[in-house]
N, C-alpha and C positions, 0 to 999 in steps of 0.2 A: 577545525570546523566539525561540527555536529550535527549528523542528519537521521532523524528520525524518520522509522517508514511503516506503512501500515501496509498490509497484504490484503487485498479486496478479491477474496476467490483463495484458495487452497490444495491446486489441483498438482498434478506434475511438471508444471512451467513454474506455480509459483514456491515448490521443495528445491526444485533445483538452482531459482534464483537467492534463496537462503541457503543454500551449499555454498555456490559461487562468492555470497557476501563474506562466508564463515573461513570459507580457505582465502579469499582474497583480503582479509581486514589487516594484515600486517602491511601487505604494499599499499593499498590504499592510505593506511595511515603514513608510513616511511617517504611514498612519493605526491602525495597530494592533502596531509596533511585531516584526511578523511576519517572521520571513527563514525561509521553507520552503523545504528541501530532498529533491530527490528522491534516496535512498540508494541504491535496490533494485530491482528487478524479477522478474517471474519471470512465465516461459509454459510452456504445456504443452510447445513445441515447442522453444524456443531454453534451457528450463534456467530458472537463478535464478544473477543477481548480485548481490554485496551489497558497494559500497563498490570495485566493481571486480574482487572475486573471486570466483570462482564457488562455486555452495553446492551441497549436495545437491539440496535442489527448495527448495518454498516455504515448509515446516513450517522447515527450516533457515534461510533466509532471515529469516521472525518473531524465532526466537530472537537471532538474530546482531540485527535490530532494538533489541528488547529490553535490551541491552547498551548505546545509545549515551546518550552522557550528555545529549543535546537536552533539552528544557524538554517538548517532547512527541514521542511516538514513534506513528508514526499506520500505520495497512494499510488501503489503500485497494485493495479487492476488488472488481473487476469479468468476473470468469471465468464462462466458460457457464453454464448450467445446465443440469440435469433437473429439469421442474418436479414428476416426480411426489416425487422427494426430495431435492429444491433442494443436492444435492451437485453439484459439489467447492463451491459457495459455504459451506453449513452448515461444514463441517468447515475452508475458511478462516476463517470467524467466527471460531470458538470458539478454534483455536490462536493466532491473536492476540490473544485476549482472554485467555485461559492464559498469554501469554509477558506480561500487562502490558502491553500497546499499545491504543491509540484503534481502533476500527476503523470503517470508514465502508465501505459496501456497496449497489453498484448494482441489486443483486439483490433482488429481492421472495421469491424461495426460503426465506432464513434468517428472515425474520419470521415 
């Protein structure tokens, strides 16, 4: 099974959950059959790529997600917050949950 993931934020949560994927992809594959790949990113500062070309931001990014034919298609959000209206995380949620994708979130805001 095939899982495609796109990083929404770029900070030191989401480098060391790409270490994590990079050292762990042999047991993932070996015990669960898993080959996750990282498609996408996107920072406030450097943009959104997707697959190597650049997107509008990250609302574009999700959708272009959306579109891959992987087994799963996941947005793993780990962007700043305000906690008084836990945006831009709230409004990462919900677009990748509107495009069809898994999303997984470091933030306590969007709960």
């Amino acid at each position: 099974m095939r899982a495609d993931l796109a990083l929404v934020g770029y900070g030191n949560v989401a480098r060391r959950f790409v270490t994590l994927i990079d050292e762990r992809a042999p047991r993932l594959l070996a015990d669960f059959g898993l080959d996750c790949r990282i498609v996408g990113t996107s920072t406030r500062s450097a943009g959104a790529i997707y697959r190597g070309e650049r997107c509008v931001d990250s609302f574009e990014l999700m959708q272009r997600l959306s579109t891959s034919d992987a087994d799963l298609r996941v947005v793993i959000e780990t962007t700043t917050l305000d906690v008084k209206n836990g945006e831009p995380a709230v409004a990462h949620v919900r677009a990748g949950l509107a495009a069809g994708c898994h999303v997984v979130t470091a933030n306590k805001g969007p709960v």
